[in-house]
PDB file with SEQRES, HELIX, SHEET and CRYST1 records, atoms N, CA, C and O in Angstrom:
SEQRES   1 A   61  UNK UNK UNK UNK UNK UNK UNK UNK UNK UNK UNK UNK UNK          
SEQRES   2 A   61  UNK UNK UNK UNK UNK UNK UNK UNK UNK UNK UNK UNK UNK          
SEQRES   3 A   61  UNK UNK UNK UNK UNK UNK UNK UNK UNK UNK UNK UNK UNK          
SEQRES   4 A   61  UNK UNK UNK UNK UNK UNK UNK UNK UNK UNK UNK UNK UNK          
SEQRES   5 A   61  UNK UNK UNK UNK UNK UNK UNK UNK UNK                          
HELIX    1 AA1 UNK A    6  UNK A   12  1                                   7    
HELIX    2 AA2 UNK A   15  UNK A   30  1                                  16    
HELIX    3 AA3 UNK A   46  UNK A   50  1                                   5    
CRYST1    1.000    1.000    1.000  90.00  90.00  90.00 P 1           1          
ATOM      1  N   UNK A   1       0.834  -1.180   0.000  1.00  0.00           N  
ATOM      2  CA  UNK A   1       0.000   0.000   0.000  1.00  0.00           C  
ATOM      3  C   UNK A   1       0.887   1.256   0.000  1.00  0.00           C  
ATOM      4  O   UNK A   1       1.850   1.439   0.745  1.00  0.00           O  
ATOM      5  N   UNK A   2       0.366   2.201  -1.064  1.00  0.00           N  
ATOM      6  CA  UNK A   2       0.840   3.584  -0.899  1.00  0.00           C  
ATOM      7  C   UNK A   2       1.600   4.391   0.596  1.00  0.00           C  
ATOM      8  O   UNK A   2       1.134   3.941   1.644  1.00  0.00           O  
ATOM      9  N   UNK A   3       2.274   5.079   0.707  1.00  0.00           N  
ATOM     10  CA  UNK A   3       2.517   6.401   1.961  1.00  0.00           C  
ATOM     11  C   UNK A   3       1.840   7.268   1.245  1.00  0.00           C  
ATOM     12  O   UNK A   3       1.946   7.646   0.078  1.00  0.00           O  
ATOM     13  N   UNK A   4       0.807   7.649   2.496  1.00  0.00           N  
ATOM     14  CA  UNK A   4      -0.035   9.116   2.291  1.00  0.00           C  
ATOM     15  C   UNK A   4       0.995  10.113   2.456  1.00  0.00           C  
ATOM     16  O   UNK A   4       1.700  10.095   3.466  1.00  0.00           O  
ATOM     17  N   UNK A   5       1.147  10.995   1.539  1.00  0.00           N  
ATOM     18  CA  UNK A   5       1.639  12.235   1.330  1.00  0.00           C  
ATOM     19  C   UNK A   5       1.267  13.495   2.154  1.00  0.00           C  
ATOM     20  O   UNK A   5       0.528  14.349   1.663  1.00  0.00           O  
ATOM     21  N   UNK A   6       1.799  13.621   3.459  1.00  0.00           N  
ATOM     22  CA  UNK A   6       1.103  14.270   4.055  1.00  0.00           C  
ATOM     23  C   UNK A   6       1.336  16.035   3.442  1.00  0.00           C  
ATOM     24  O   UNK A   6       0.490  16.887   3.171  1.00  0.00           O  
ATOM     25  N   UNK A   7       3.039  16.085   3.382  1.00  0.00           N  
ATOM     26  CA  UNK A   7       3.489  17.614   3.065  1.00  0.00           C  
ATOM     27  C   UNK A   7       2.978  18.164   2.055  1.00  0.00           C  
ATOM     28  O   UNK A   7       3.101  19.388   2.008  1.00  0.00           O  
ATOM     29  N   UNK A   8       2.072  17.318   0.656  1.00  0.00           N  
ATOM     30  CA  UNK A   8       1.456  17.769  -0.140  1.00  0.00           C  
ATOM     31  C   UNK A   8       0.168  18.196   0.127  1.00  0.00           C  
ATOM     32  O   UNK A   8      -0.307  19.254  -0.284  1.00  0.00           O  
ATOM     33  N   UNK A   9      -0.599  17.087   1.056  1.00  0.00           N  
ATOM     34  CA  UNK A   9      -1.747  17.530   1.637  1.00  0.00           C  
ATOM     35  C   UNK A   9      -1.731  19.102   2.297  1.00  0.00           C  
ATOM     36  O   UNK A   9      -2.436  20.032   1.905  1.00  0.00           O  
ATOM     37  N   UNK A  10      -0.724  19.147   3.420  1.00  0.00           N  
ATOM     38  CA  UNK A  10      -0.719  20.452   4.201  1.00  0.00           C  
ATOM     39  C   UNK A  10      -1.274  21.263   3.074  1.00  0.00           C  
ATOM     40  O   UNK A  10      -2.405  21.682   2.827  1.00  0.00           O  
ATOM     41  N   UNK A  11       0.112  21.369   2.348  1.00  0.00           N  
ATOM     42  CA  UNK A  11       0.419  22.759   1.304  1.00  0.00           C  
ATOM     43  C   UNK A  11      -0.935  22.837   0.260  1.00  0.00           C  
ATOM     44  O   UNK A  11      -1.238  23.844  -0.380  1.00  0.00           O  
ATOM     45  N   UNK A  12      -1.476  21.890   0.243  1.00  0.00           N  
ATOM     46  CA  UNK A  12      -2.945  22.383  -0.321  1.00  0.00           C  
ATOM     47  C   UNK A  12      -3.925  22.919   0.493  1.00  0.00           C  
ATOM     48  O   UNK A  12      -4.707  23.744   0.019  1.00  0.00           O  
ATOM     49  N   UNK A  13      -3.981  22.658   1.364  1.00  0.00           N  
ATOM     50  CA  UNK A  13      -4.713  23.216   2.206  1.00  0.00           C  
ATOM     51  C   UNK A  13      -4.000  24.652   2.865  1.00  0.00           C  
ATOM     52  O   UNK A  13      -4.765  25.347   3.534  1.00  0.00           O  
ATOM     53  N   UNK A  14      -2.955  25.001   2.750  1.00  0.00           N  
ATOM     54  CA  UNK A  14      -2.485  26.422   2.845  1.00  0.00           C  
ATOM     55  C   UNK A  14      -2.306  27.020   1.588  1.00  0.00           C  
ATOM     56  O   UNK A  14      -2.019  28.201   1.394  1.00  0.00           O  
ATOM     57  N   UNK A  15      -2.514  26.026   0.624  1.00  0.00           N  
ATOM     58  CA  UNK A  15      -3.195  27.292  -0.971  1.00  0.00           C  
ATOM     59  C   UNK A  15      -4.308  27.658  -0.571  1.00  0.00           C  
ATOM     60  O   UNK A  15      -4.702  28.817  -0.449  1.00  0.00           O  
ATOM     61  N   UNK A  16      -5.039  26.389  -0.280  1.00  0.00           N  
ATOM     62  CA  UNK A  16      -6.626  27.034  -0.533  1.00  0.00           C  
ATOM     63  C   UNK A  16      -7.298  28.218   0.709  1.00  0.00           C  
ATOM     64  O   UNK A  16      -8.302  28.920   0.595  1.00  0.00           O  
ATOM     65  N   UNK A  17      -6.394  28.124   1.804  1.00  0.00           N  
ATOM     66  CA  UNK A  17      -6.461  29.144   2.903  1.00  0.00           C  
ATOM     67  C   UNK A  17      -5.687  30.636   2.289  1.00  0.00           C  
ATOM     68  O   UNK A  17      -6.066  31.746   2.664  1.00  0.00           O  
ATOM     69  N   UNK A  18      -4.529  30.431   1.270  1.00  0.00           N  
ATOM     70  CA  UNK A  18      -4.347  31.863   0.819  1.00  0.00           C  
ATOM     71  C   UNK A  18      -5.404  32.800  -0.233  1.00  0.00           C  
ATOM     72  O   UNK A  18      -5.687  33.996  -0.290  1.00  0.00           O  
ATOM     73  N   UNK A  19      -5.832  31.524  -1.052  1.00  0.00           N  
ATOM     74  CA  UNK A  19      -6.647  31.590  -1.892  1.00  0.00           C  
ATOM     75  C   UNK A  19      -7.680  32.275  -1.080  1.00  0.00           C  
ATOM     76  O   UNK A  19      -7.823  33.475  -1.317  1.00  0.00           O  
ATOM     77  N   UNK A  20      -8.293  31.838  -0.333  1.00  0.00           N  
ATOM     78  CA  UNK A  20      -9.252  32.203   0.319  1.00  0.00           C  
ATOM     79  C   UNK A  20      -9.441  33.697   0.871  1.00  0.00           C  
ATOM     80  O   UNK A  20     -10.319  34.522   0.615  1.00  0.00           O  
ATOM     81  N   UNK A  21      -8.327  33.768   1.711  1.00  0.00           N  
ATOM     82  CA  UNK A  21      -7.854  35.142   1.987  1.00  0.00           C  
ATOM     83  C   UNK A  21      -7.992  36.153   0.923  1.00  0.00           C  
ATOM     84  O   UNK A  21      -8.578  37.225   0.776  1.00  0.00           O  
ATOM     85  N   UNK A  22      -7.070  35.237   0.110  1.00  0.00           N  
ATOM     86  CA  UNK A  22      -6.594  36.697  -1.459  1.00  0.00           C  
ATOM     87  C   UNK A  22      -8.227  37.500  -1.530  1.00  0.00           C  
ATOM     88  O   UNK A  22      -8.509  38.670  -1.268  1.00  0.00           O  
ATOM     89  N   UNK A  23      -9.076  36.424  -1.965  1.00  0.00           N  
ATOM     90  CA  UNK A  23     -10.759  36.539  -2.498  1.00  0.00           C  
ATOM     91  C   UNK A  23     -11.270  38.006  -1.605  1.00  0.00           C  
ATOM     92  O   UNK A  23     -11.420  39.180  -1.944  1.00  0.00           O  
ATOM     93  N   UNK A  24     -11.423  37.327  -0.427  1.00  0.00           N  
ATOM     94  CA  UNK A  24     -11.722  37.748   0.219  1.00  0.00           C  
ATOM     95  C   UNK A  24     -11.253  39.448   0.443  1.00  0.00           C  
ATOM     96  O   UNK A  24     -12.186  40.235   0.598  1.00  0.00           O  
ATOM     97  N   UNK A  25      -9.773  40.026   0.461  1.00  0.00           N  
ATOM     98  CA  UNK A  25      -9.560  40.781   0.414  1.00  0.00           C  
ATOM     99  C   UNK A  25      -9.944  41.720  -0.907  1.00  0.00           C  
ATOM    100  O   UNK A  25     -10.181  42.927  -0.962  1.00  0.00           O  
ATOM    101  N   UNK A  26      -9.916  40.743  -1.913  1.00  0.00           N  
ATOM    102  CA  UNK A  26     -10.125  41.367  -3.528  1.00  0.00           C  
ATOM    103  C   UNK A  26     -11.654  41.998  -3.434  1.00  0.00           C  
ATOM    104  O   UNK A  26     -12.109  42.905  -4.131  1.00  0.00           O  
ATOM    105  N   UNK A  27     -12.136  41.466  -2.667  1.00  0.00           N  
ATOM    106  CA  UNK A  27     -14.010  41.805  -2.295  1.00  0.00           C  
ATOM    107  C   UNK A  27     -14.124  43.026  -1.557  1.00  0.00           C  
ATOM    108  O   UNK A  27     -15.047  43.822  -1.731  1.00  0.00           O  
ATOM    109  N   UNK A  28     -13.108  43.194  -0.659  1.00  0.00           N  
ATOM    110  CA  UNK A  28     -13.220  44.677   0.019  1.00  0.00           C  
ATOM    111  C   UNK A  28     -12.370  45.619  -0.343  1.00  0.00           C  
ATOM    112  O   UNK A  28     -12.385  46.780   0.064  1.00  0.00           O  
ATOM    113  N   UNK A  29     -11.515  45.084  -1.210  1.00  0.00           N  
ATOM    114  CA  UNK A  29     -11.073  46.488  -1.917  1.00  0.00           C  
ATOM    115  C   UNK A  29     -12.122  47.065  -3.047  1.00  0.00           C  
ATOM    116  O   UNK A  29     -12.204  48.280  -3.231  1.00  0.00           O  
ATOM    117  N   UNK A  30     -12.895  46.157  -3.771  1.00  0.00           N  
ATOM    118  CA  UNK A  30     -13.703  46.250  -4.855  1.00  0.00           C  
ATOM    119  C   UNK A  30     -14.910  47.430  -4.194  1.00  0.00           C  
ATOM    120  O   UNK A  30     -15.508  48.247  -4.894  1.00  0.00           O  
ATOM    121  N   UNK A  31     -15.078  47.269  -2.663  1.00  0.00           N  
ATOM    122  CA  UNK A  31     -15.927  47.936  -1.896  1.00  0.00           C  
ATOM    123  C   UNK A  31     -17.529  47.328  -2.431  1.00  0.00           C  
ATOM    124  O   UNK A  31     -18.339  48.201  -2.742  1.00  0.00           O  
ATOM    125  N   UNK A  32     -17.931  46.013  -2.526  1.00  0.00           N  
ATOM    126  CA  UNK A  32     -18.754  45.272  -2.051  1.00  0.00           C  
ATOM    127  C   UNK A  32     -18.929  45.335  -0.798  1.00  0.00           C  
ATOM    128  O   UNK A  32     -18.119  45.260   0.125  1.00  0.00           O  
ATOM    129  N   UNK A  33     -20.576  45.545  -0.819  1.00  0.00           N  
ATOM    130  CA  UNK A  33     -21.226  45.539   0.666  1.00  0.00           C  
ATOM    131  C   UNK A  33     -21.080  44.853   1.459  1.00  0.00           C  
ATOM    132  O   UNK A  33     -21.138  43.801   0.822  1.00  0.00           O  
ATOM    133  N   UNK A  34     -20.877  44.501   2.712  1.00  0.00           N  
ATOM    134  CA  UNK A  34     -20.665  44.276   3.712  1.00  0.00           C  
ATOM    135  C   UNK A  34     -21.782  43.060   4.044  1.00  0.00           C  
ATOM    136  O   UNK A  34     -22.761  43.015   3.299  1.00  0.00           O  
ATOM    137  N   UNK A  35     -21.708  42.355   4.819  1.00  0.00           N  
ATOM    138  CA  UNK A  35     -22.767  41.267   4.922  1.00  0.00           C  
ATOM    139  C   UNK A  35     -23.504  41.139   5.881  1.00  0.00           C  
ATOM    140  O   UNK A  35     -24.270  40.190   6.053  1.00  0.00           O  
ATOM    141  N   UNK A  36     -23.268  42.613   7.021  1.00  0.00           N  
ATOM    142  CA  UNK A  36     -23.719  42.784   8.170  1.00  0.00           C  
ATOM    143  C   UNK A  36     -24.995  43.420   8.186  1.00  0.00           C  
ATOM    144  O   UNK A  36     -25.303  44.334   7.421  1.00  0.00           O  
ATOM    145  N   UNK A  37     -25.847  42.858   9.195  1.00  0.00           N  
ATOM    146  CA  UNK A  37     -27.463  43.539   8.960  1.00  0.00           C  
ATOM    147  C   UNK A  37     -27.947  44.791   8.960  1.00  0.00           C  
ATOM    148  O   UNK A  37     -29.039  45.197   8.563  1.00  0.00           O  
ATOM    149  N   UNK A  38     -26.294  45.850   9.840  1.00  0.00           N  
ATOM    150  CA  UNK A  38     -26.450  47.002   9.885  1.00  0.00           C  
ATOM    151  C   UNK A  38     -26.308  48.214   8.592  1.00  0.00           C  
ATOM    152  O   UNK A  38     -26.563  49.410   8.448  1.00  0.00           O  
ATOM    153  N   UNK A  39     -25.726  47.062   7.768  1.00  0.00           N  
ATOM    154  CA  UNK A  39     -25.384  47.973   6.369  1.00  0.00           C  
ATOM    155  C   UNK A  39     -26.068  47.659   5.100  1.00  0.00           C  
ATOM    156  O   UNK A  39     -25.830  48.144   3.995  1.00  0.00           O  
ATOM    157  N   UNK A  40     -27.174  46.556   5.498  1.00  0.00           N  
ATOM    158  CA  UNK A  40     -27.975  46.482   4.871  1.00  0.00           C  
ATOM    159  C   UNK A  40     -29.434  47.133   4.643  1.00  0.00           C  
ATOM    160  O   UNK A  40     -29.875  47.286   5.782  1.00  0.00           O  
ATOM    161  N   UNK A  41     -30.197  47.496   3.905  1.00  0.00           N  
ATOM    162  CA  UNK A  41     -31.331  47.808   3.821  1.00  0.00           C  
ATOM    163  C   UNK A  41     -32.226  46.947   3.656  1.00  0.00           C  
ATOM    164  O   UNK A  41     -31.946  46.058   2.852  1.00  0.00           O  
ATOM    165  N   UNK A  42     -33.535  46.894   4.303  1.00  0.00           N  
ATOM    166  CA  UNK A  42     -34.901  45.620   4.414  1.00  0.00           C  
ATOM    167  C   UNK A  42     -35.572  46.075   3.522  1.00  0.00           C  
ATOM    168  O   UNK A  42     -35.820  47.240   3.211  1.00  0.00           O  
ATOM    169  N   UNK A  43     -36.074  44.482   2.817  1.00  0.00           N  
ATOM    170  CA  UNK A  43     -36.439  44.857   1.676  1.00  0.00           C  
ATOM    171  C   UNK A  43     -37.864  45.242   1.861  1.00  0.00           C  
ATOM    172  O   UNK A  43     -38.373  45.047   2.964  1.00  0.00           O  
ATOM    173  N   UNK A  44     -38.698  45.871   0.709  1.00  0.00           N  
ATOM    174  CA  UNK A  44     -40.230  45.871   1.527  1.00  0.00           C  
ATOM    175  C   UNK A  44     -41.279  45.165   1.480  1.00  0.00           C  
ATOM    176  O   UNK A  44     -41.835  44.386   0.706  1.00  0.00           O  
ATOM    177  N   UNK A  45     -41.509  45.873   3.064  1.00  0.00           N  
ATOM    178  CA  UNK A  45     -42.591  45.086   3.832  1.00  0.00           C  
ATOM    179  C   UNK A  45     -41.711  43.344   4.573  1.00  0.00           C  
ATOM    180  O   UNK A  45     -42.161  42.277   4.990  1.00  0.00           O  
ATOM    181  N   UNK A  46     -40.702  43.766   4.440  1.00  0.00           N  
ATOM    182  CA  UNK A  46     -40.319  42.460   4.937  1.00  0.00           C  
ATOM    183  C   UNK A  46     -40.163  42.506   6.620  1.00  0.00           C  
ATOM    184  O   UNK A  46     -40.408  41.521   7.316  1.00  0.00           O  
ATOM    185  N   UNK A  47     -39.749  43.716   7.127  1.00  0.00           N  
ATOM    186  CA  UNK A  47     -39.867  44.245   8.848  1.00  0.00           C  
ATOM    187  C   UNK A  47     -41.418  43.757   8.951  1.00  0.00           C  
ATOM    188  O   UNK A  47     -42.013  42.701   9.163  1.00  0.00           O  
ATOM    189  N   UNK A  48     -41.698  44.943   8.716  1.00  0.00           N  
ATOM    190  CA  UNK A  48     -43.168  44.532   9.463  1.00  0.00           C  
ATOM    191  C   UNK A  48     -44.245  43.319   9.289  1.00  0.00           C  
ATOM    192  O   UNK A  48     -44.929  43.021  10.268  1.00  0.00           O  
ATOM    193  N   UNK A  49     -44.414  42.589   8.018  1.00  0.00           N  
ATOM    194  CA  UNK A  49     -44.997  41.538   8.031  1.00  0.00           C  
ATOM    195  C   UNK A  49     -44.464  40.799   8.909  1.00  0.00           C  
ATOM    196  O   UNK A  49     -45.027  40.447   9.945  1.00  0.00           O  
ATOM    197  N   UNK A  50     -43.229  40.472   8.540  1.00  0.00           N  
ATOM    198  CA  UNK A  50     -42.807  39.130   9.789  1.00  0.00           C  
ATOM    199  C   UNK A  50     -43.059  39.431  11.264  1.00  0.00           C  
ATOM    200  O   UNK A  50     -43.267  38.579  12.128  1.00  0.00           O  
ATOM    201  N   UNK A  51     -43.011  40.818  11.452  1.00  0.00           N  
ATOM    202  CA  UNK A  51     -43.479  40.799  13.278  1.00  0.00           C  
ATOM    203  C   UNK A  51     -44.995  41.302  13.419  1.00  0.00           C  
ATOM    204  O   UNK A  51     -45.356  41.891  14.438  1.00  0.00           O  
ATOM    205  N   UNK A  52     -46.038  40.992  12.141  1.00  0.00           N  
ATOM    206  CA  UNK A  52     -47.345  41.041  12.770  1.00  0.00           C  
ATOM    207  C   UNK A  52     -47.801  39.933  13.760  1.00  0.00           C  
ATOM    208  O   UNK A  52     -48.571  40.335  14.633  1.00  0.00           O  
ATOM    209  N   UNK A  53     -47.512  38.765  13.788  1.00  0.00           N  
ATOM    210  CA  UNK A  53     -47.792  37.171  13.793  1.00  0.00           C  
ATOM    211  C   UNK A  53     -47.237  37.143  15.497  1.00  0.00           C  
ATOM    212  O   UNK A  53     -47.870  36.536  16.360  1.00  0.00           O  
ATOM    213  N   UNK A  54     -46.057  37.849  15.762  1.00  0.00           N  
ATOM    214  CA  UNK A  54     -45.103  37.614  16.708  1.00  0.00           C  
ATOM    215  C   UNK A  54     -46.030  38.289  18.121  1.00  0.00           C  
ATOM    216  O   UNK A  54     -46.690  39.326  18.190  1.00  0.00           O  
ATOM    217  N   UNK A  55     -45.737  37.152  19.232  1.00  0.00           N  
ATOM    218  CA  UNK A  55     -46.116  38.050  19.867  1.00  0.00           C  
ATOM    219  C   UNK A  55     -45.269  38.960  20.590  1.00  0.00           C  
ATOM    220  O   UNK A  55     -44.040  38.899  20.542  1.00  0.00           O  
ATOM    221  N   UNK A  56     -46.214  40.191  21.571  1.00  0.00           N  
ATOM    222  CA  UNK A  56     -45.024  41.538  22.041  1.00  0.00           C  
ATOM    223  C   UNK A  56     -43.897  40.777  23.067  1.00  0.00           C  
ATOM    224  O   UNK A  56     -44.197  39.804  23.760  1.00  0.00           O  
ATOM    225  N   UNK A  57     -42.629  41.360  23.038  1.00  0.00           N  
ATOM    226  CA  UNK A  57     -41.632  41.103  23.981  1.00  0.00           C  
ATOM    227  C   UNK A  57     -42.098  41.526  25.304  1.00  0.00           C  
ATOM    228  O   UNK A  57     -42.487  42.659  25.590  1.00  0.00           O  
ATOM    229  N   UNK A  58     -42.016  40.405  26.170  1.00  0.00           N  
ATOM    230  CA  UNK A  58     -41.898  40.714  27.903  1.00  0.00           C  
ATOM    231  C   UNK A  58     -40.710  40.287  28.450  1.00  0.00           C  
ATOM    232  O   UNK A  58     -40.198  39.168  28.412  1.00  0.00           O  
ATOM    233  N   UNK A  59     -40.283  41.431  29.028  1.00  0.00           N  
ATOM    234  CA  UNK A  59     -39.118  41.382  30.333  1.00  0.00           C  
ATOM    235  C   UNK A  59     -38.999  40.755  31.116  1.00  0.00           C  
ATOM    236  O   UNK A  59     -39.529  40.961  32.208  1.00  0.00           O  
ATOM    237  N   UNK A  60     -38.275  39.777  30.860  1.00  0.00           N  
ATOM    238  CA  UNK A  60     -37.919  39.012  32.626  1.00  0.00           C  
ATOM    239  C   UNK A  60     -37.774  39.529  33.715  1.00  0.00           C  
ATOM    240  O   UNK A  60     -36.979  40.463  33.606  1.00  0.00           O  
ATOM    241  N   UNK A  61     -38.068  39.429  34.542  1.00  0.00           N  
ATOM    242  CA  UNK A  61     -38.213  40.295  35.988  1.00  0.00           C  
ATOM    243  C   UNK A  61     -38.089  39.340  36.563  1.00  0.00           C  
ATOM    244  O   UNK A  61     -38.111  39.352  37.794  1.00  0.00           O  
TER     245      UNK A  61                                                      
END                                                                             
C-alpha cells in the first residue's frame, strides 16, 4: 500500500487558505457591501410583516 503524502496535503490546504484570503480581500477592496445587517437595507414590507404574527416582547423580571 501507498505512503499518504502528508506535506502535499498540508500545502494544499495552505493554498486554498491563501486563496481564500486573497478573495476575500479582492471583495473589500472592490468595496462590495458588507454582509452585516447594519449595512444592509430591508427589503419591503419584509420588517413589518414578519413581526405582525409575533407576539409583544416581555421582560424578565
Amino acid at each position: 500500500m501507498a505512503k499518504t503524502n502528508f506535506q502535499f496535503e498540508k500545502r494544499q490546504r495552505e493554498l486554498a487558505k491563501k486563496r481564500k484570503k486573497e478573495e476575500k480581500l479582492r471583495r473589500k477592496q472592490e468595496g462590495l457591501p458588507d454582509d452585516t445587517p447594519e449595512n444592509q437595507e430591508p427589503a419591503e414590507g419584509s420588517e413589518g410583516a414578519a413581526n405582525d404574527d409575533a407576539p409583544p416582547a416581555v421582560p424578565a423580571a
